[in-house]
C-alpha positions as CSV (number, residue, x, y, z in Angstrom):
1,X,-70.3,149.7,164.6
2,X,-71.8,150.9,167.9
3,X,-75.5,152.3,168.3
4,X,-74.0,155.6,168.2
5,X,-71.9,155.8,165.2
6,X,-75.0,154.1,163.1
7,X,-77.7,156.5,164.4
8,X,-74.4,159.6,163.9
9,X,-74.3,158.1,160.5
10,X,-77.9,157.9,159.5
11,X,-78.0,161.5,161.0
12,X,-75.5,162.8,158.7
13,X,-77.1,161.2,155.3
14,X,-80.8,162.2,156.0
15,X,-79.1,165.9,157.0
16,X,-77.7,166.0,153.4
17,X,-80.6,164.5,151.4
18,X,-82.9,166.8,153.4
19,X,-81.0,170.3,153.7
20,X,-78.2,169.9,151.2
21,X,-77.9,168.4,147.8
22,X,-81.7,167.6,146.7
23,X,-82.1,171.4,147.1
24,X,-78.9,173.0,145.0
25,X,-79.2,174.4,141.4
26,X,-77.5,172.1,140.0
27,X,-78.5,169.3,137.4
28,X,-80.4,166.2,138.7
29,X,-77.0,164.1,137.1
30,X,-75.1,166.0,139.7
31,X,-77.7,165.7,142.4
32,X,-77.5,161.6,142.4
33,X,-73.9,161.8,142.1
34,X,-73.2,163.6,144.9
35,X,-75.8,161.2,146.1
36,X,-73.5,158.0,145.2
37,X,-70.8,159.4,146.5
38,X,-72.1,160.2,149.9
39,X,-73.6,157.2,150.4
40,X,-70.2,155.4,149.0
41,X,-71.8,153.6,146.0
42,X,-69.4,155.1,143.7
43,X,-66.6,152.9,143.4
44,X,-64.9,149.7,144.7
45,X,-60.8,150.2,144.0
46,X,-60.2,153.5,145.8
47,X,-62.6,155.7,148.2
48,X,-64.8,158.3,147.5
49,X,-62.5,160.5,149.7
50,X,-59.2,159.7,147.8
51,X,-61.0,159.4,144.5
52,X,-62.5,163.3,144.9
53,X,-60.9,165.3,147.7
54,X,-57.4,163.5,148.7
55,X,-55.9,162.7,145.9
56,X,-52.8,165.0,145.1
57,X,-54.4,166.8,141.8
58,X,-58.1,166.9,143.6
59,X,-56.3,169.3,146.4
60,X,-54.9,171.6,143.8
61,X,-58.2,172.0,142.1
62,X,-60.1,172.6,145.1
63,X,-57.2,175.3,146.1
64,X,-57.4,176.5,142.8
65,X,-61.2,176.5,142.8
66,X,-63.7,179.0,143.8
67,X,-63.9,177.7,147.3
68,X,-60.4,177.6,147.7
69,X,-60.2,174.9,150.7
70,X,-57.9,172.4,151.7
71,X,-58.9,169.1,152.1
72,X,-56.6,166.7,154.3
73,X,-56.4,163.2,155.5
74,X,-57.1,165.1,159.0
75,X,-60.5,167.0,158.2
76,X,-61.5,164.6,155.7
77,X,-62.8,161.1,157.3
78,X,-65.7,160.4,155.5
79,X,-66.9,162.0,152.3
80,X,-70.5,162.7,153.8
81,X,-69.5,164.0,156.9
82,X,-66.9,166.4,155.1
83,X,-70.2,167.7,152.9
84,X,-72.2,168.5,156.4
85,X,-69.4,170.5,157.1
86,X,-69.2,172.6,154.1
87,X,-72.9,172.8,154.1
88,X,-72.5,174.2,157.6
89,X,-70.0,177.0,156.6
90,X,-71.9,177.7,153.8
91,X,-75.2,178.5,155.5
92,X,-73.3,180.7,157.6
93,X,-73.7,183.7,155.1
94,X,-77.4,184.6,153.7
95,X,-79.7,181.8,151.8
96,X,-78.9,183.1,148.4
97,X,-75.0,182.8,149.2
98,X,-75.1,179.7,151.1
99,X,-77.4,177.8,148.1
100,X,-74.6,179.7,145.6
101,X,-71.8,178.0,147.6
102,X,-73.2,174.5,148.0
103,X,-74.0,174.7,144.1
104,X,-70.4,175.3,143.7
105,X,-69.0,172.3,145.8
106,X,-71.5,170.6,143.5
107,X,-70.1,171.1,140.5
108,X,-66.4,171.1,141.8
109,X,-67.0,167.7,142.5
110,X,-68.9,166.7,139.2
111,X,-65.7,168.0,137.2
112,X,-63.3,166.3,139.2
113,X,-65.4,163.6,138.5
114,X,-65.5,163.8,135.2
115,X,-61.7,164.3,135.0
116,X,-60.7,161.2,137.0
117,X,-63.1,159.4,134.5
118,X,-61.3,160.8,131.8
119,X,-58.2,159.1,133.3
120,X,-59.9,155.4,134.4
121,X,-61.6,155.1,130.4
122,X,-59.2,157.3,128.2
123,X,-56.1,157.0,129.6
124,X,-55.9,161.0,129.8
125,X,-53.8,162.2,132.9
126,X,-55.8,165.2,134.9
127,X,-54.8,168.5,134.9
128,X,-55.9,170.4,137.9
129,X,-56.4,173.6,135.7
130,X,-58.3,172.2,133.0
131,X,-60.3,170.7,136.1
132,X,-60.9,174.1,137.4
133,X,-61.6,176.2,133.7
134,X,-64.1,173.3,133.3
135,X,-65.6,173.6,136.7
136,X,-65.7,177.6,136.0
137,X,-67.9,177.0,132.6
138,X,-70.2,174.5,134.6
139,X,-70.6,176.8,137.4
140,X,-71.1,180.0,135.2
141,X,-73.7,178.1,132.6
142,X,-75.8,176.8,135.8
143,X,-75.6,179.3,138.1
144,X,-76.5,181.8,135.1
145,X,-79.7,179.4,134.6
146,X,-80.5,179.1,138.2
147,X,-80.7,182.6,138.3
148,X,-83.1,183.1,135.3
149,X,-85.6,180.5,136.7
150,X,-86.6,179.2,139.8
151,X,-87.1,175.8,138.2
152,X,-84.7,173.5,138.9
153,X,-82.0,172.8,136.7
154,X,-83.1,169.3,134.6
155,X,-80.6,167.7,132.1
């Protein structure tokens, strides 16, 4: 890896741990996961990037989802670098809205997650729109907290 890819990829990591996912209302649980999974410590048979964006079900529920993106083998390289740019586009509206957003990338991820987890351990094939009612509970309940304290969300 040359001088400028490293320094491109330590960029990219500090940017999120500084600016993105340390300051979402979201649970801590979801904080350090997004955390593994940008920093690839989540698993060692498939990437982070199949495992949460690429696979076939994963795109459906992020259509399907609040967000309602796309991701692709061509906009999605690395997992990290995909986040910076959804942080970008989300901080292009107010504060409020862009913290809103991020939150909700947050949880979209945690409940894919939690479905393809479902699959590994319990044998239980995902359904993209049990993923996204799920993700629509998460994000109502924490969003609905966030917004009655300015703690952070602790679980």
């Amino acid at each position: 890896m040359c001088n400028e890819q490293l320094l491109n990829k330590l960029l990219t990591r500090r940017y999120l741990d500084r600016i993105g996912m340390w300051n979402m209302k979201t649970p801590q649980k979801i904080k350090m996961f997004i955390w593994k999974a940008t920093h690839n410590i989540l698993l060692e048979e498939e990437t982070n990037e199949h495992a949460l964006l690429l696979c076939d079900w994963t795109k459906t529920v992020w259509f399907g989802s609040q967000i309602q993106c796309t991701p692709n083998k061509q906009n999605v390289k690395l997992i990290r670098v995909w986040l910076q740019e959804m942080l970008r586009k989300c901080n292009q509206g107010n504060k409020s809205e862009a913290i809103q957003n991020w939150s909700k990338i947050d949880i979209i991820l945690w409940a894919i997650w939690k479905a393809r987890n479902e699959k590994v351990y319990q044998n239980l094939e995902p359904n993209p729109e049990s993923t996204i009612n799920y993700d629509r509970v998460l994000e109502l309940n924490y969003l609905n907290l966030a917004k009655e304290s300015n703690n952070e969300i602790k679980e």
